[in-house]
N, C-alpha and C positions, 0 to 999 in steps of 0.2 A: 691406376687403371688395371682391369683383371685381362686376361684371356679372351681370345676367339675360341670357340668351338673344335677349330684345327690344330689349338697348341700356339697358333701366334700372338705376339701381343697387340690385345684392343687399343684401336684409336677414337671408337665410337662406342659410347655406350646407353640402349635404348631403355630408360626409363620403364616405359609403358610392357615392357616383356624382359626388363630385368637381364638381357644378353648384352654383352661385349662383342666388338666385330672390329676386324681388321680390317685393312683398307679395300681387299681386295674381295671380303665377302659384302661388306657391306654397301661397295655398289654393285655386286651381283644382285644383293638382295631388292638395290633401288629399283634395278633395271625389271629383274620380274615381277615386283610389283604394279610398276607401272605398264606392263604387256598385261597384267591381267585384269589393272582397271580397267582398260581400253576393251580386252575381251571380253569380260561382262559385261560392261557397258554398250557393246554393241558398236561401239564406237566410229571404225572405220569398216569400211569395203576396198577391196582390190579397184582398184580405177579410179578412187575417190578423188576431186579436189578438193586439196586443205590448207587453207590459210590462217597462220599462226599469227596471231595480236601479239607484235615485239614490241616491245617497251625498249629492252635491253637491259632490264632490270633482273634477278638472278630466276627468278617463276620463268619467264618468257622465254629468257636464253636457254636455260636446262631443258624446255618443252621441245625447245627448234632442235635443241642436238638429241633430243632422244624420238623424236618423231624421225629424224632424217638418217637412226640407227633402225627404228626400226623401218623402215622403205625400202633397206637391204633385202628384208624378207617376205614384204607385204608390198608390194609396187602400189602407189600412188602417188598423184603431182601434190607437191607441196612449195609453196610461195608462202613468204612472210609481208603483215602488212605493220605498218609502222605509224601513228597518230602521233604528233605533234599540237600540244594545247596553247604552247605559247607561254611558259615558264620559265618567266627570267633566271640562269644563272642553275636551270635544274634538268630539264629536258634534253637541253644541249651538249650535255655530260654522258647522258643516256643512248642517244640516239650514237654517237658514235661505236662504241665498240658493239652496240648491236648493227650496224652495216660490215662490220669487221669481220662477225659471225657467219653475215651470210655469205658474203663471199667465199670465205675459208670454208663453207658447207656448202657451194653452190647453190644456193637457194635465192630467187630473184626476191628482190626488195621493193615493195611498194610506199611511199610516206605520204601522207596527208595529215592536214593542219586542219585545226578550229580554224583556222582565218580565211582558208579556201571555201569551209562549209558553212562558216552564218557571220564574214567579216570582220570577226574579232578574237583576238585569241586570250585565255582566260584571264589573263591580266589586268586585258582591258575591259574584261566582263567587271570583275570584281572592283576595280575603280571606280564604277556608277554602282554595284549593287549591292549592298551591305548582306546577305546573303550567304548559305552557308556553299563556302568553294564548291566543297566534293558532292553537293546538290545538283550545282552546274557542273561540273566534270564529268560526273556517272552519267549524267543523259546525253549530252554531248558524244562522251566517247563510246556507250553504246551505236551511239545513231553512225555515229561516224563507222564504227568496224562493222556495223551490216550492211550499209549502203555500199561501201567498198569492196567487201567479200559479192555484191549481190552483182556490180556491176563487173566486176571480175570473174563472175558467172563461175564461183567456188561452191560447192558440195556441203560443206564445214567448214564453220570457224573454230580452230583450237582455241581456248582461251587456258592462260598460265593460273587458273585459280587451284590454291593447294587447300592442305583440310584445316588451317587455322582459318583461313576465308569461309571456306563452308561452312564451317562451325559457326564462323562470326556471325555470319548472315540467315544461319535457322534460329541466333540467337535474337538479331536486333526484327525477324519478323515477327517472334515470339513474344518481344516486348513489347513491341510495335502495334501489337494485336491485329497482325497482318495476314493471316493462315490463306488468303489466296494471291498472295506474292509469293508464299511459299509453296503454295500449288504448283507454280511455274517454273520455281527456281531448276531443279536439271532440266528440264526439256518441257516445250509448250504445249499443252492440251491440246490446240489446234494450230496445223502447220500453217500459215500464210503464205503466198509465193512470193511473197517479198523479206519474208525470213530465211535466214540461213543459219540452216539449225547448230546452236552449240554445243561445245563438246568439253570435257574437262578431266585430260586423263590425269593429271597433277593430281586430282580432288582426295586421293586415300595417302600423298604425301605430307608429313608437318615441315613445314616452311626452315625448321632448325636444319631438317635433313637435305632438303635441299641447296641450303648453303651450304655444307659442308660437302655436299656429291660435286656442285660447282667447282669448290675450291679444289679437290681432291681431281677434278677431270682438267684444272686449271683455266677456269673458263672466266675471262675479262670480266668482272663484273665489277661495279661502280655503287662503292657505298653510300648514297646519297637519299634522303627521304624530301621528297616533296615539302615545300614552305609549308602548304596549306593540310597537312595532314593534321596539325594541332584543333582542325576545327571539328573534326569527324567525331559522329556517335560511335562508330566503328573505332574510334581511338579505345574510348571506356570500355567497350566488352572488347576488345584484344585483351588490354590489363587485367579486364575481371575473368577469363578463360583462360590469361597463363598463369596466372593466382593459382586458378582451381587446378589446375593441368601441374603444376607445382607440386601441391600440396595429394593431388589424386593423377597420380598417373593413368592415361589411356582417357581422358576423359573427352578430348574433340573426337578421340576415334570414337566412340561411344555417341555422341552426339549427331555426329554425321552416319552413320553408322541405324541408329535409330530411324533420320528423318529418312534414309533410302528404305529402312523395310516400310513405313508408311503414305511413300511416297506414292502409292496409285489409291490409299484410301479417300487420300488427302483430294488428288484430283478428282474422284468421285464425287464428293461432300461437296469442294468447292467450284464446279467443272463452269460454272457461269460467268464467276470474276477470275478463275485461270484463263478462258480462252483467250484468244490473238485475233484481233480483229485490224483492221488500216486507219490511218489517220483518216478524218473528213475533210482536211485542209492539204497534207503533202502528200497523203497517200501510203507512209512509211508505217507499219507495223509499230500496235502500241495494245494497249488492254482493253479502251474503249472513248468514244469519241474523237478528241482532240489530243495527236501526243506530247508529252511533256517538253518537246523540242520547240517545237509551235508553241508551245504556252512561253516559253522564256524568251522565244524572238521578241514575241506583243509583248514582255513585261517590260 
């Protein structure tokens, strides 16, 4: 390992820009990066409520202690909310030391379960439905953290996604040949009053960095990956993006990076299948007709 910049010895060294940083710069560097995703992105207001999707997994818990650092400087109420799917032997690992968090930060703790919101928790979904898991998980736990944030009458939902996510997802819309899901993906063309608009200042962090800012800040985290990750499309382009990211450094930045300078052309072009319109059945915020939550109750 080479040198920091200051003459100390590197303990990180960033691929994509070729520097070595020591412990003490390189969460300097975390920290204002992530103030000025937030800043250009528009992200927060003074007054704001924001409620931060805790898993307790290392993206969530890094979100809560760097939103509740910056509050120091930017006063807004912040509450974490916490979903529970009903994951034998996986969830229950998680949810702990993310309550540990919040107390140790003051930050009030919300939990809610799949089983409170449609009976059954993913377990028992996947026992009748041969199905892919994180099909039924991604709608679920969408629906679940907006109705939560909506009835908690919050501002924003922080979500913990960082830039291997975002990468991932302009990648599988792009194979997917989905160009107006990716209309939507940062922020919806048309607000609903039953949406609570998302936020994602993690999105310009790579997930390596964030484990290692956890570790380095000493923050509880729980190495555990979900049973049902092995089923995910998202599995394949993670592997096929660290390949590439491998072999071409800077490439998710380059990627994510891309889909934000085109991101208002995109809602232009596609501004009909980006809007946000309500369900005709529950009434919850979906893309159009019937939402996909409602569809898997009837399946």
């Amino acid at each position: 390992m080479g040198s920091c910049f200051c003459g100390a010895e590197g303990v990180v060294f960033l691929h994509y820009s070729s520097k070595h940083l020591c412990e003490q710069h390189f969460i300097r560097m975390f920290d204002k990066r992530f103030r000025k995703t937030v800043r250009m992105g528009k992200m927060l207001r003074k007054g704001d409520k924001v409620a931060v999707g805790l898993s307790g997994g290392k993206d969530s818990t890094v979100l809560l202690h760097s939103l509740a650092e910056l509050k120091k400087d930017l006063p807004f109420e912040l509450i974490a909310i916490t979903i529970d799917e009903g994951i034998a032997g996986y969830r229950a690992r998680t949810m702990k030391p993310a309550k540990s968090e919040c107390e140790k930060l003051g930050v009030e703790q919300h939990v809610f379960s799949f089983k409170e919101l449609c009976g059954k928790t993913l377990d028992d979904i996947m026992k009748k439905d041969d199905g892919i898991p994180c099909s039924h998980c991604g709608v679920l736990r969408r629906y679940a953290l907006n109705k939560a944030a909506r009835e908690l009458k919050m501002d924003k939902l922080a979500l913990g996604h960082n830039l291997d996510d975002m990468a991932q997802t302009v990648m599988m819309n792009i194979m997917r040949s989905e160009p107006s899901r990716l209309a939507r993906l940062n922020e919806p063309l048309t607000k609903s009053s039953r949406l609570v608009p998302r936020i994602r200042p993690l999105m310009m962090a790579p997930e390596k960095e964030i484990a290692i800012y956890a570790m380095m800040k000493g923050m509880p985290i729980e190495r555990v990956e979900c049973p049902y990750a092995r089923y995910a499309f998202r599995g394949h382009v993670r592997k096929m993006l660290n390949e590439t990211e491998e072999r071409y450094p800077g490439t998710k930045f380059k990627i994510v990076s891309s889909f934000l300078e085109i991101e208002d052309a995109l809602r232009g072009k596609y501004s009909k299948g980006a809007a946000i319109s309500e369900c005709s059945s529950c009434g919850e915020p979906c893309s159009k007709g019937v939402c996909m939550f409602c569809q898997l109750q009837k399946s």
